[in-house]
Structure formats: C-alpha cells, structure tokens
N, C-alpha and C positions, 0 to 999 in steps of 0.2 A: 658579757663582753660584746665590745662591735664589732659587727663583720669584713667591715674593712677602712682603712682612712686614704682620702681623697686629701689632697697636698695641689694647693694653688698654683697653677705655673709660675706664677710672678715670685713663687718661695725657692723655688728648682736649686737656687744656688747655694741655697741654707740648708740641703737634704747634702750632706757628706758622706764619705765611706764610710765613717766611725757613726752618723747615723743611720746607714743602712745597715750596718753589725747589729747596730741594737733593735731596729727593727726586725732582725732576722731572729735574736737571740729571743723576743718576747712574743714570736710568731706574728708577727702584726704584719697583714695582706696591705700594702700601702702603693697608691696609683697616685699618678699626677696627671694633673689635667687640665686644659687648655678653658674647656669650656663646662661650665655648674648644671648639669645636665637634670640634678633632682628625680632620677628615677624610682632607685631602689631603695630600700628604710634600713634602720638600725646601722646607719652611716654617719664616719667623725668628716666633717669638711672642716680642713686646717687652711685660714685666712691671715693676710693682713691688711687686704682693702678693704673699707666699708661700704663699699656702692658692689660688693660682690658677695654678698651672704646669703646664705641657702634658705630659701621657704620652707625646706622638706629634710633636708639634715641636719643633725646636730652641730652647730657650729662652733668651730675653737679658733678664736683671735688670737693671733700672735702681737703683740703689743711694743708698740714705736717706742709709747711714753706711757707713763703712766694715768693722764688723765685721758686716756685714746678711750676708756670705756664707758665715759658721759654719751659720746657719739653712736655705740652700739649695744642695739639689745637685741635680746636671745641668742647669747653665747657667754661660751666658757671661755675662763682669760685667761692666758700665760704669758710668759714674760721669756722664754726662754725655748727655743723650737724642740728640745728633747723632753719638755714637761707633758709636752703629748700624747706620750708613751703609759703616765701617771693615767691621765684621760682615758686612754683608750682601755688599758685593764678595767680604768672601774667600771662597774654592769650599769647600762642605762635603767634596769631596774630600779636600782640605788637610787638613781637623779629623779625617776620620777615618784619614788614612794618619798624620797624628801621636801617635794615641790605639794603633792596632793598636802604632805600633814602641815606645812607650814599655811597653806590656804585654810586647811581646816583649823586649825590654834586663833587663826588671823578670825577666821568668820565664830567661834565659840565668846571669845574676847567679845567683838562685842556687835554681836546682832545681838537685839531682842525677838525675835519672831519664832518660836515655837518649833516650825517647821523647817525653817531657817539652823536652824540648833539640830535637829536631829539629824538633817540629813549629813553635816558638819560631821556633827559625832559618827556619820557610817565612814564617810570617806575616810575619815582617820583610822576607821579600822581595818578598811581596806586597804593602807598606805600598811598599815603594822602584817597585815596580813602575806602582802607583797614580801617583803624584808623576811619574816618567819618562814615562807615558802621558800625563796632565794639562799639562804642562810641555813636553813633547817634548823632555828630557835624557834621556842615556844611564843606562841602571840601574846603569852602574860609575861614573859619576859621583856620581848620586844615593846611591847605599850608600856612598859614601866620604864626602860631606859631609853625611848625614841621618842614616845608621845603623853608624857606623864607630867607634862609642862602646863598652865596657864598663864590667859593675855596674850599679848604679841610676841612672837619667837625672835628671840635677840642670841647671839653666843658666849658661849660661854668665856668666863675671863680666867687665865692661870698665872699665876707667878711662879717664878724661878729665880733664884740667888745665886751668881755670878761670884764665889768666896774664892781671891784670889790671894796668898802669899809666898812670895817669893819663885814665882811665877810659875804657882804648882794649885790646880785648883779641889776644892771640897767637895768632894762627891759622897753620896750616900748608895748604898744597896737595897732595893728594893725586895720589901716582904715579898710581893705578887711575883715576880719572875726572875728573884735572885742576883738582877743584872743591876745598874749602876747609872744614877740620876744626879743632876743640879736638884737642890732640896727647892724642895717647892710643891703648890696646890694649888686648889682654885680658890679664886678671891671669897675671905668672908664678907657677906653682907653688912655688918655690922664695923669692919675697919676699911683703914686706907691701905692704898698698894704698901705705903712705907711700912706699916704695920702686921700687914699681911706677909711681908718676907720675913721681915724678923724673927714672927710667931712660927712659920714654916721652916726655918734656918734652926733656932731652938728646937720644937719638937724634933725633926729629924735627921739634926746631924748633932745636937748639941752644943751648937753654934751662939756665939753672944756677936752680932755684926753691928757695923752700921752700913746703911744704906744711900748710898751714896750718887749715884747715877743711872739714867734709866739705857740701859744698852739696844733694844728693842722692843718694839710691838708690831711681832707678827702674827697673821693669819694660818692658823695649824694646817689645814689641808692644803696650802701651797710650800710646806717644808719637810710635811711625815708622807711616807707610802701609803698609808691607809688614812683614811678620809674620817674625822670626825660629826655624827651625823648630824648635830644640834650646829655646827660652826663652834669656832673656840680661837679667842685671842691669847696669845701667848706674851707675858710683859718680863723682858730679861732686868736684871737689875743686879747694875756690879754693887757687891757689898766693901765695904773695911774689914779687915777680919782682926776680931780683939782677942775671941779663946773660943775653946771646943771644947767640950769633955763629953764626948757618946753614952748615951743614956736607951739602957734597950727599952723598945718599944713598940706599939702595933702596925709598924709602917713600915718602918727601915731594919737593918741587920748590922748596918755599920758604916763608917763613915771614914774616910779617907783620903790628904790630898795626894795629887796626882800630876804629873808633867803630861804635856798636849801629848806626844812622842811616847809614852807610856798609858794611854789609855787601859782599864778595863772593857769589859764588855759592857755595851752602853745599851739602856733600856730606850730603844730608837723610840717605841713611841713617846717619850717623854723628851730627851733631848737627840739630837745628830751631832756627827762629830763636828759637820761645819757649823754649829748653832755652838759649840763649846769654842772652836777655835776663834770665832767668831769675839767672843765672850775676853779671849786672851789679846786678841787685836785693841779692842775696846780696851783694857787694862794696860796695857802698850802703849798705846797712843793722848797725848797731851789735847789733841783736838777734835775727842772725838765725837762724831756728830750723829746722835740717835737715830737706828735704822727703823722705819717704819713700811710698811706695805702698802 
C-alpha cells in the first residue's frame, strides 16, 4: 500500500465530505498541495494537468476525456476521482512485478541473443518472486498463473451472456465460491464471440440463446476491486432467450432467472451489480449504443 496520496490543488473542489468519509473509512493519509514538491517515495500524486506530473511519484490522472491519455505517460488513469481509493489499496509491489514480467515476455518473444534470454528469464523470476513474497504463494504457483504465457503479453478476452426474459435475468451458481454469475468464460481460440456465448450459455446454465447485441467491452481492473494480473477484456452480450433446461455439471450448481431488485449473491469477481443493471438498461432501451472503455 501507499503511504500517502497527494491531491492537486487545482482538484480541491472535487475532494467532498463523502470523499473525505471514504478516505477516512480506507485509512488513506491524503494531503493537498499547492506545489509537486517530489520529496518522499511510495507516494500516489492524483492530477488532471499534464504540464504538472511528478518525476518521482506515482502518478494518477484524473481524466477530462477520454482520449486525455495519448498526451500523458507514466500514469495511472481514471475516469472518476473516487477510483483512487482502487489505486491506492493496491501494493505498488503488484505494479512493479507486473511491469518487470511484461518486459520480460516482450524481450523472451523475441530477442535472439542468448544472454539477452537469460537475463529475461531471471527478471521474470524475480517479478514471480515479488508477488509469492507479497502474497505468500508458492513461486510455482505464481509463474504458472502470472508468468506461464508466451510472445507478446496481450489480455485476456471473456464473455458474458446478458439472458434476458420478461425482464428477469439468467444467472448461474458458481461451483468455485457458491455465489451467482452472467454464464460466461474466456474466449475459445478456435470460435467467435457469437459462438463463444452460445457454447458458455449451453454448458452452464443450459441455455439454447441467440445472440443478439454486443452491450459492452470493458476493461476488468477498471470495474472489479481486485485487479486482474495478465489484463482482461470483458465482452457483454445481450442474448434472445429461446429455453433452459439446467444440466448438472463441472462449473455451475444451477441456474436461475432473477429481477434487478431481487438479486442473489453475485460472484463480484465475475460480474457487479452495476455491470448486471447495466445489462437490463441495454435490454430497456430501443437505442442503445455499445459501451466501451
């Protein structure tokens, strides 16, 4: 965690009571300040100028527009001035054993040079090492599920099936933590997104859809609490719903529709509720126009 976040004066009027709550409530040391003084380390500077970014802090852009981050590099982006809070929990550790392994994938891919390669393959292991120390997982687990990738590091793609009727939607129970998901996985290699829901909506809800509208593609670590380490796009996708008949199996426990208003317990890391309601807006609306990140 950081030791404290530094807030732009030029933001002063965007820091509210109900954001000073939540800074209070997630213990976050937060100062504002006049002038980028770059003293001390392991510090968040929260911006929206570009001509005022820190040499020596981590920096978090608060963002106008969206294409604000052609114009600024070395920082972390958000869209939303309490997303910082996100920021600030997670361990600068994290950021840098993700930066070291994606350098090292990028230089294994494709240097040829021998020595080139090996020192590659140490830094990787030092980025798995970081993470296993921080975490307290084994480093063969860590380099199996962080750093067990080759080529260039891209994120990962999921789909999720939006089965809406009668304006109550299909959820499934998750084997892993019991709790309650939009069916869906990550994209197979071998089909398309259309394909890929279908296959997902079948296996585990027992679902026959069609697929109909793409609802979203977003970026997972700017909508879950926990950060996924590879990256990972997430493609919503309102389905038709034709019939169900639940079929037990290695993934799900059961399947059921559901009113917004009557939620079960939703398996956050997979979907939120604003990513479900989101889902019923889209099913709502006559015009409505795919959200993307």
């Amino acid at each position: 965690m950081y030791q404290k976040l530094l807030i732009d004066k030029s933001l002063e009027d965007k820091v509210t009571e109900e954001l000073k709550k939540l800074f209070s409530i997630e213990s976050i040391n937060f100062e504002i300040i006049t002038q980028n003084k770059n003293i001390e380390s392991n510090i968040l500077f929260l911006t929206a100028d570009k001509d005022n970014l820190s040499e020596t802090y981590t920096n978090v852009f608060l963002l106008k527009h969206d294409y604000d981050f052609l114009d600024v590099k070395n920082a972390i982006f958000i869209k939303n001035i309490e997303d910082v809070v996100k920021v600030y929990r997670d361990s600068i550790w994290k950021s840098w054993a993700q930066e070291l392994q994606f350098l090292a994938q990028c230089s294994l891919a494709y240097s040829k040079d021998k020595f080139d390669r090996e020192r590659s393959e140490r830094i990787r292991e030092i980025s798995c090492e970081m993470l296993s120390y921080k975490y307290d997982i084994s480093p063969e687990k860590i380099k199996f599920d962080f750093a067990g990738e080759l080529g260039y590091q891209t994120p990962k793609v999921e789909n999720r099936a939006a089965i809406i009727k009668d304006n109550k939607i299909l959820l499934v129970r998750e084997q892993f933590d019991g709790k309650w998901s939009l069916p869906g996985g990550y994209q197979d290699v071998a089909r398309s997104v259309k394909e890929n829901v279908i296959k997902e909506a079948s296996e585990e809800a027992g679902a026959v859809v069609n697929p109909v509208k793409i609802i979203a593609v977003q970026d997972y670590n700017r909508h879950h609490s926990v950060d996924f380490p590879f990256g990972m796009v997430k493609i919503f996708v309102l389905c038709e719903y034709i019939s169900h008949s639940f079929k037990e199996n290695t993934e799900t426990l059961d399947a059921k529709f559901f009113s917004l208003d009557s939620l079960p317990e939703l398996s956050t890391a997979r979907n939120t509720y604003e990513q479900l309601k989101m889902c019923f807006d889209c099913y709502n609306s006559k015009d409505w126009k795919t959200i993307f990140d």
